[in-house]
N, C-alpha and C positions, 0 to 999 in steps of 0.2 A: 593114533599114536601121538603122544605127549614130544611136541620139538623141544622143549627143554631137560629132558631125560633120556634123547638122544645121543649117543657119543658118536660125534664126527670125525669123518677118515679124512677127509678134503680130499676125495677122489670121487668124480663122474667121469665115465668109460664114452658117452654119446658125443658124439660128435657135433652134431647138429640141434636148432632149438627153434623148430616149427611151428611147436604148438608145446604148452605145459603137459598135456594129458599123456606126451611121449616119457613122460616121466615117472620115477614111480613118486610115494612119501620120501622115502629117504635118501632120493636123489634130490629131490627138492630142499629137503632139511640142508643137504652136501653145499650146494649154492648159497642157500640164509647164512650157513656159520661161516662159510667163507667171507660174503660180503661183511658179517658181523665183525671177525678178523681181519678185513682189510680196513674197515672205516674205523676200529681200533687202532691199528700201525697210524693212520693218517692222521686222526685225531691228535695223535701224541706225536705226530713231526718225524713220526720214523721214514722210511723208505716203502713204498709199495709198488716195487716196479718189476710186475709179476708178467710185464708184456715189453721188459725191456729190449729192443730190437725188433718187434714184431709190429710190421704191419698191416691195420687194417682198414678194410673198404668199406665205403658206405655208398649202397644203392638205392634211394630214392624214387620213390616211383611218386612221391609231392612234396611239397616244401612242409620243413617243421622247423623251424627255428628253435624251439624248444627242446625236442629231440636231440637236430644235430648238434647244438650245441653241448648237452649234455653228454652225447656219447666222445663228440671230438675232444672236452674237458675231462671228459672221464679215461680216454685212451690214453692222453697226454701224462695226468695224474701218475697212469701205472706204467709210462715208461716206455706206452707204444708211439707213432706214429698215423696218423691218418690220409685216406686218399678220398678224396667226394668224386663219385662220378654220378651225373645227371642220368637220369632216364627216364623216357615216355614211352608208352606204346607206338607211338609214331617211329620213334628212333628202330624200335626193333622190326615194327611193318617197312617201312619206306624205308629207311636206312641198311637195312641188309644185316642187321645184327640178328645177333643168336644166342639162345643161351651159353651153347657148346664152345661159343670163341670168348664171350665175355668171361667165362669161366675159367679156360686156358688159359687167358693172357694173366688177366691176376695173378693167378696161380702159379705159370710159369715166372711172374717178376716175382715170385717171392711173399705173397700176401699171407698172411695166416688164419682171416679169418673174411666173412664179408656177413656185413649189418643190413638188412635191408630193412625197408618203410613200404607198404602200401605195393608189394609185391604178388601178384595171385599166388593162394597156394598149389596150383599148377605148376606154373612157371618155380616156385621154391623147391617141390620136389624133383622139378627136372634138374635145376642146380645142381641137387644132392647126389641123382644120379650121374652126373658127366663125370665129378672125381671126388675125392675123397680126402684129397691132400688139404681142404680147408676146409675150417667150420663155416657153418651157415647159423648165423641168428634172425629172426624174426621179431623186428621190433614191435611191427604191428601191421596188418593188411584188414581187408575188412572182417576178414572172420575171425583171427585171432588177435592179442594181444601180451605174447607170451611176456615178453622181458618187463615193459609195466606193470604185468600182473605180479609178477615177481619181484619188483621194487616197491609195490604196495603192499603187499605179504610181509615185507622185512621189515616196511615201515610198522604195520601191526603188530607185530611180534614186537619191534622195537619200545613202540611205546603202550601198548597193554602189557608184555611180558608175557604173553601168551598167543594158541592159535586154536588149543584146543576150545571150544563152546563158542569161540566166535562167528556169532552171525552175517554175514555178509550182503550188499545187495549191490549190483552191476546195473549199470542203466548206459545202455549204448556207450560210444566211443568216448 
């Protein structure tokens, strides 16, 4: 399927973003033209505070400076707010944590979404299941690397103008 001969609805139904493959093409294409249309508005000085009041977490399972700064800069941008909470495996062994309360409490304060880093996707589908009331993103753990992969995607599209015939090659993280 040709992304530039797509017509975009700016609507995905998923809640959650685990892994890319949960997706179809044209849920995928739904995300490029959005971000295509928001770094349009930004470019030209408009408004894009598409997460104005909403806040979101970011769960770290190791340090990325890179990362957080880019998602904290990027939530800021559109108008949300951001919360860091630390985590190690230590904290959930010896500390008595769980996914089931980490997930509650957020949620119950109000969160809308939570970003995780370096997350098992164990532990991310059990997320999914405790509740529903929030998205779960997947920045990156060791198997996947959805939302990069998806910012590198937009970048190709951006600067070839296309996605069909392009060859790609991945090499580790």
């Amino acid at each position: 399927m040709d992304i530039n001969r797509y017509t975009p609805s700016y609507g995905v139904t998923k809640k959650h973003m685990l892994r890319l493959a949960d997706f179809s093409t044209e849920e995928l294409f739904e995300f490029l033209y959005a971000t295509k249309a928001m770094k349009a508005k930004f470019t030209a000085h408009e408004s894009t505070e598409i997460l104005k009041g909403v806040t979101v977490a970011l769960l770290f399972g190791d340090t990325s400076i890179r990362t957080r700064a880019a998602l904290e800069i990027g939530i800021r941008q559109l108008g949300g707010y951001c919360v860091n909470l630390p985590y190690n495996e230590t904290d959930m062994q010896d500390g008595g944590e769980n996914i089931k309360d980490i997930v509650s409490v957020i949620s119950r304060y109000g969160a809308g979404a939570l970003v995780t880093r370096e997350i098992s996707n164990d532990e991310l589908t059990e997320f999914c299941k405790v509740t529903n009331d929030i998205s779960f993103i997947n920045s990156s753990n060791r198997e996947y690397l959805p939302l990069q992969a998806l910012c590198d995607i937009f970048t190709i599209w951006e600067k070839k103008g296309k996605l069909e015939g392009v060859k790609l090659a991945s090499v580790g993280k």
